[in-house]
N, C-alpha and C positions, 0 to 999 in steps of 0.2 A: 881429423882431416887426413886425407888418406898421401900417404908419401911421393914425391914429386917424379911425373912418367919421362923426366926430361924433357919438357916440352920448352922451345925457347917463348921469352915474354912477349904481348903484343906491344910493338911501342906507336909510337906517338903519328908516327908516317902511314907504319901500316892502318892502323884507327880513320885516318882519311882517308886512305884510299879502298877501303871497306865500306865509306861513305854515302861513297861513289855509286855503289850499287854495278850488277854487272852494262857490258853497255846494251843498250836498247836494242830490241828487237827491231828488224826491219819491216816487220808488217807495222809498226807504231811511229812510222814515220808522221810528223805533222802535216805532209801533205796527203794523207788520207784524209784527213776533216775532223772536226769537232763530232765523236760519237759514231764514227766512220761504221757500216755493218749492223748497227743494234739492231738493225731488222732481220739478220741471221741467227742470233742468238736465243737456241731453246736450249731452257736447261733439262736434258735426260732425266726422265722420270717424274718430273716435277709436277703435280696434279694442277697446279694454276703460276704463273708467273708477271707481274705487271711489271716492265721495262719503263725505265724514264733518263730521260739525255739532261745530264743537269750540269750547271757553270762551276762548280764545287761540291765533292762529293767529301772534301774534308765535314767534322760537326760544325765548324766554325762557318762555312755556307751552306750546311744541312740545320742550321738552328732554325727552331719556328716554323720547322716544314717536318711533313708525316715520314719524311728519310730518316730519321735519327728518333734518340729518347733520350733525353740527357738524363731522366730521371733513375731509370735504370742504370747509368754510370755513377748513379751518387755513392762518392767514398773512394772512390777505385785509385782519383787519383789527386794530387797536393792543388793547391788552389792555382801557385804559380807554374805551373807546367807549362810549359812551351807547347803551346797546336802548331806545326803547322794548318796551311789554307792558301786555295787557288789552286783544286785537282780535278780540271775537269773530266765529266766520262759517263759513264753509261752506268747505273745503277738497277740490280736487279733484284725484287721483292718476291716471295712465294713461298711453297709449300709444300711436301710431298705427301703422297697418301698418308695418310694418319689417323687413326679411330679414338685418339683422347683430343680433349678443345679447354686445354689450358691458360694456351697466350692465346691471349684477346687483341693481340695490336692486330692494328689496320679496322678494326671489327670483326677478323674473321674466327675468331674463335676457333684457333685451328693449329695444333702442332705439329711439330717439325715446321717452321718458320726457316727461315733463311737469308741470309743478305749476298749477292754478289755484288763487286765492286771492282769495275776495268778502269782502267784512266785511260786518259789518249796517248800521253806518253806512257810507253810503258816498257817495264826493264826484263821482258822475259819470264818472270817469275810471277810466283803465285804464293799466298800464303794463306794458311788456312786456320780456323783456331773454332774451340765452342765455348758457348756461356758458361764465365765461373760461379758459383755457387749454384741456386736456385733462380739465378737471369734469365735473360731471353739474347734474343739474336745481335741487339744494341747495343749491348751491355762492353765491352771493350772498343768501341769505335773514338775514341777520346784515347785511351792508353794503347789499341795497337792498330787499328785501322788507321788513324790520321797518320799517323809516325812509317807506316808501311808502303800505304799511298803516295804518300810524300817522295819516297825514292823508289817509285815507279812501280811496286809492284801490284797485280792484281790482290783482291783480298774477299774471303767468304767467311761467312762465318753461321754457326745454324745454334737453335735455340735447346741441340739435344732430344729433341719427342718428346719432352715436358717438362715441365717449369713449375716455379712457384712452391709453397711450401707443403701444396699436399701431391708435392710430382708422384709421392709413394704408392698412391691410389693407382695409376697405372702400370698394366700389365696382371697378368696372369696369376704368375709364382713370384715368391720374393726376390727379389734381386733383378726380376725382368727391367725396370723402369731407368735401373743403369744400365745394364747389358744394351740397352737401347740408345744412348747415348753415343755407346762406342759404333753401333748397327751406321747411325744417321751421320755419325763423322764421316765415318766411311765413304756412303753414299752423298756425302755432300762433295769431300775430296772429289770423285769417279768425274762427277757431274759440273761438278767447277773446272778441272780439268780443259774437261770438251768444250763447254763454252766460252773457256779463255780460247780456246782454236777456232771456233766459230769467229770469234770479233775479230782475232787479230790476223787467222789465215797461219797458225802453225801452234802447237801444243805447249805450255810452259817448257822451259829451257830445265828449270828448277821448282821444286815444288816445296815449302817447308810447314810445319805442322808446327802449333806453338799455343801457349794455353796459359790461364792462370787458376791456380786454386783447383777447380774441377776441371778447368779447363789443362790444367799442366798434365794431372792423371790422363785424360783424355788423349795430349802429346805422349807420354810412357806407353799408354797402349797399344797407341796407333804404332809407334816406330818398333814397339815387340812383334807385334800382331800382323803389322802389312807395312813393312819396309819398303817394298818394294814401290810406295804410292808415294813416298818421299824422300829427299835428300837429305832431312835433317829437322832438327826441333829444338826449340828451348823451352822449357820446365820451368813456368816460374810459380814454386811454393806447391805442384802439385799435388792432391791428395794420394794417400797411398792405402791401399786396401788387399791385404793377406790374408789369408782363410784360417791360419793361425795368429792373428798380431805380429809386427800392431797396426794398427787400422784405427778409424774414428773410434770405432768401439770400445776399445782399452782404453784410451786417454780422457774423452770426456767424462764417463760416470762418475773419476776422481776428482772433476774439476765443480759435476755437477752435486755431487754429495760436498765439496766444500761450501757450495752457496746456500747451500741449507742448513749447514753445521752440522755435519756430521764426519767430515775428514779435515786436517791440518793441511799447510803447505808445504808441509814434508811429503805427504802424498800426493802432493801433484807433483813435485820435483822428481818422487819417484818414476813416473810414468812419463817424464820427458817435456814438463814444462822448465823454463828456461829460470833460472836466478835472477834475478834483474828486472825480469817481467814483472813484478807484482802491481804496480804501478798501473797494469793495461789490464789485470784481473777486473777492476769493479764495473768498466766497461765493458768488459769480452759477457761479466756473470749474465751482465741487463740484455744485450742483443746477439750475442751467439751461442754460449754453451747449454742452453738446456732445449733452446726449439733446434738447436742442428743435432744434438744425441736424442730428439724422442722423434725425428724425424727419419734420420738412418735404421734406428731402432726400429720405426715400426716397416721402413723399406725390406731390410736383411732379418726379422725377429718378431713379424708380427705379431705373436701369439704368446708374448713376453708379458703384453699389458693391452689385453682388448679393448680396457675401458680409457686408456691414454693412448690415443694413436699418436700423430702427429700434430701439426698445427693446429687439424680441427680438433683438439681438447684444446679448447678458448675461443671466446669469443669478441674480446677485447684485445686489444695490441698487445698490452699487458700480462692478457693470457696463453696465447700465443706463443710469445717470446720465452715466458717463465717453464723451468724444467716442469715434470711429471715426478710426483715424490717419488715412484717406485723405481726410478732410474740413477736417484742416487746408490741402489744397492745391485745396479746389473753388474753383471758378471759375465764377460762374455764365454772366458774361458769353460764356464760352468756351463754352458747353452747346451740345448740339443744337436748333433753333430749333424742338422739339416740347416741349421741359420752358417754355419762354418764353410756347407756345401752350398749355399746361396752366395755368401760369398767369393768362393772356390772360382762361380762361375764370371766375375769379371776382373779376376785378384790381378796382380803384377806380378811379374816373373824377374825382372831385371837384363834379360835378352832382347835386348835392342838389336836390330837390324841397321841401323843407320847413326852417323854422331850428334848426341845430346847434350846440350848445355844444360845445368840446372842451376837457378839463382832461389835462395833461400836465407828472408832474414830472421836473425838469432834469436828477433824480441817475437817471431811468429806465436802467438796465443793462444790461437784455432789451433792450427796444424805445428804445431812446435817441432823444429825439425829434428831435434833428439827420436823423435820418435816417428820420426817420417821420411826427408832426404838422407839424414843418416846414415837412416835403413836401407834406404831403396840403394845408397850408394856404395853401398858392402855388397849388395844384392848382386849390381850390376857386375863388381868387382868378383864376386863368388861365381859368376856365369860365364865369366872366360869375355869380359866384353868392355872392359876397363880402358881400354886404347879408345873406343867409340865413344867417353864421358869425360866431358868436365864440369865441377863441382863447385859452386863459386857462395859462401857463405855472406851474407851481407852485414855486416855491422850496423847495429840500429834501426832493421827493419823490421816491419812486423806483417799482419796478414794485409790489411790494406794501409794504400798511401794516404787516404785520406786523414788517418790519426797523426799524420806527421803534424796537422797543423794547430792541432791541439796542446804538441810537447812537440813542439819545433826543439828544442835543446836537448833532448833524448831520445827522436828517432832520425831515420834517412830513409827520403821514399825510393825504392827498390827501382821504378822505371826506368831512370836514366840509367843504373846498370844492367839492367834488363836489357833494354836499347842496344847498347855496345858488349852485350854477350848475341844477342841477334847478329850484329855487325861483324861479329868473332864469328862465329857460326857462318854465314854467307862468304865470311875467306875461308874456313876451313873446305869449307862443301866445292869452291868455287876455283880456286887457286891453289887447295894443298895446303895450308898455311897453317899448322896448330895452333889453337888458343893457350894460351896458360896455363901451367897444373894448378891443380886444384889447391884455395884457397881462399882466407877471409879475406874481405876486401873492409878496410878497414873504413870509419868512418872519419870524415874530413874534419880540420876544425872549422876554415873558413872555404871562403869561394861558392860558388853557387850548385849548392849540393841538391837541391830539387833538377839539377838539369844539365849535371856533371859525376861522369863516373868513370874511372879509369880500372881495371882489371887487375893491371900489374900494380897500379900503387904511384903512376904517373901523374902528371898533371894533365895528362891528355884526359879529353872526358868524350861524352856520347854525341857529342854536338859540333 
């Protein structure tokens, strides 16, 4: 943990009044109407878009309607999570040019997907985020769309330029298929933008960039890469990718040659899995560590195992999911210095342009932070840019909230502190206000920890 920048703690008042969100825009008066404008509303560049005025654009009045997919949220987050519901507003579906047809939703067979999402009341702001993992456009409207909407802001979100477990197949040269991700953030940012000024009659006030998993890497690059499009971000758990390590590459192959027996758990400890964790190894073995390293593998290193690509080596769930024997013995460091330059071309730098929250818990399994916020938060520190970050370690969390509910007694779902490092973030950006120095945030023994989380160690929580 990195030594305290003096920063004083957020207490219990401020946390409300953070709450609060900034005040409302004047074009978002209630006397403009229910969906006031929707008929001005094009989104720039967009090759199709279908607009709809709905009474609830929270999941909880998008259930059972083609606006939402809860299936795509499955995992993300604890069973008892508080939704808010009752956001009405203008919902807007599309897609920009794109020549791969990954995601199927709607029927259209068609990447780069998208969601806008205006309420009628609205607090100036805009927030933007992309699909974590291998998701689509849906995929966080449960964990950061409802909780956003809620306190008025507008919200986008896009599915990256492709999805699913063979996103690798798209693009040119290796690494193009991420590089594309960061392209479509971008171009979503630009274009959500305008059309939040189309509806409301004036440009976001604030604009914040925010992600989980791929989606957090996504927030790191964007605020390296184009500051200027944002006021701020939070990181939660993002992946981290350097053209020397470490990156996916270094840490999975030890976890995946464990599942085959062929390394100890001394070797994964080595590579920055956590002590404590092993508990969340027999699951992470069955559904993440060998289809997400033969999948990156074959994105950045095609040419490593042509007869194991990705996903498509299986044809069964089963197979799918299960490593590639030959991945228990990659090596990246050994690679040709053309997968290190595939890399190169979407890596992190730690030069942030704008202030970064990052939330990262201990028991993380995928992306264990030893080997990843650690990194990037030395990185940042090494860049001359330490003033613009804070670091916020979570006790008992892991990659998704959903395993909370499994070992409710040994983990804490990351959201509600999530929540209230956002809320830390919008005073920082918004009034000057610094968050916290960096630190663990320990975990509670009692009180409603799925839906309470204080920074400093208060009883104040996100709610």
């Amino acid at each position: 943990m990195r030594p305290s920048r003096g920063v004083p703690l957020l207490s219990a008042a401020l946390v409300a009044a953070a709450l609060a969100g900034p005040a409302p825009a004047a074009a978002s008066d209630p006397g403009d109407g229910h969906c006031a404008r929707q008929d001005r509303v094009r989104v720039p560049g967009a090759a199709f878009q279908r607009t709809a005025c709905l009474p609830d654009l929270t999941t909880t009045g998008l259930a059972g309607t083609p606006y939402t997919d809860p299936a795509d949220q499955t995992g993300l987050t604890a069973r008892a999570t508080h939704t808010p519901s009752g956001v009405p507003g203008v919902q807007i579906d599309g897609y920009f040019p794109d020549s791969s047809r990954f995601n199927a939703t709607h029927g259209w067979r068609h990447d780069a997907q998208f969601v806008i999402r205006l309420p009628d009341r609205w607090n100036g702001g805009l927030v933007v985020t992309g699909a974590p993992g291998t998701r689509r456009q849906y995929a966080t409207d449960k964990a950061i769309s409802d909780q956003v909407l809620a306190r008025g802001f507008a919200y986008a979100a896009t599915d990256k330029g492709n999805n699913g477990t063979d996103f690798y197949r798209d693009g040119a040269r290796p690494g193009d298929a991420v590089a594309e991700w960061n392209m479509r953030t971008t171009q979503l940012t630009r274009a959500a933008r305008r059309a939040v000024a189309q509806r409301y009659g004036q440009a976001p006030h604030r604009t914040y960039m925010t992600g989980i998993s791929n989606g957090g890497y996504l927030t790191r690059w964007q605020l390296e890469n184009h500051p200027e499009l944002y006021d701020g971000g939070v990181d939660w758990e993002g992946a981290l990718w350097t053209a020397h390590g470490p990156n996916l590459l270094t840490s999975l192959p030890a976890a995946v040659a464990r599942s085959v027996g062929s390394a100890s758990d001394e070797d994964l400890y080595r590579v920055g899995f956590a002590r404590g964790s092993e508990f969340l190894w027999p699951y992470h073995e069955k559904a993440y560590w060998g289809v997400t390293q033969k999948t990156y593998r074959a994105e950045f290193d095609p040419a490593y195992d042509p007869d194991c690509p990705g996903a498509s080596a299986g044809s069964t769930l089963d197979e799918i999911l299960a490593p590639c024997a030959s991945d228990a013995a990659y090596d990246y460091a050994s690679r040709p210095a053309s997968v290190r330059r595939a890399v190169a071309e979407v890596a992190l730098t730690g030069r942030v342009g704008k202030p970064l929250i990052t939330v990262h818990g201990d028991l993380d399994t995928l992306l264990p932070k030893a080997a990843d916020s650690d990194v990037y938060a030395r990185m940042v520190d090494r860049s001359g840019r330490g003033a613009l970050h804070r670091y916020y370690t979570i006790e008992g969390g892991t990659h998704v909230d959903g395993l909370y509910d499994t070992h409710p007694d040994r983990l804490r779902p990351i959201l509600p502190c999530y929540l209230t490092a956002f809320e830390a973030l919008v005073t920082w950006a918004e009034r000057g206000v610094r968050p916290p120095a960096d630190r663990t945030v320990g975990r509670p023994s009692g009180g409603d920890v799925v839906n309470a989380c204080a920074l400093d160690g208060s009883a104040a929580g996100s709610r």
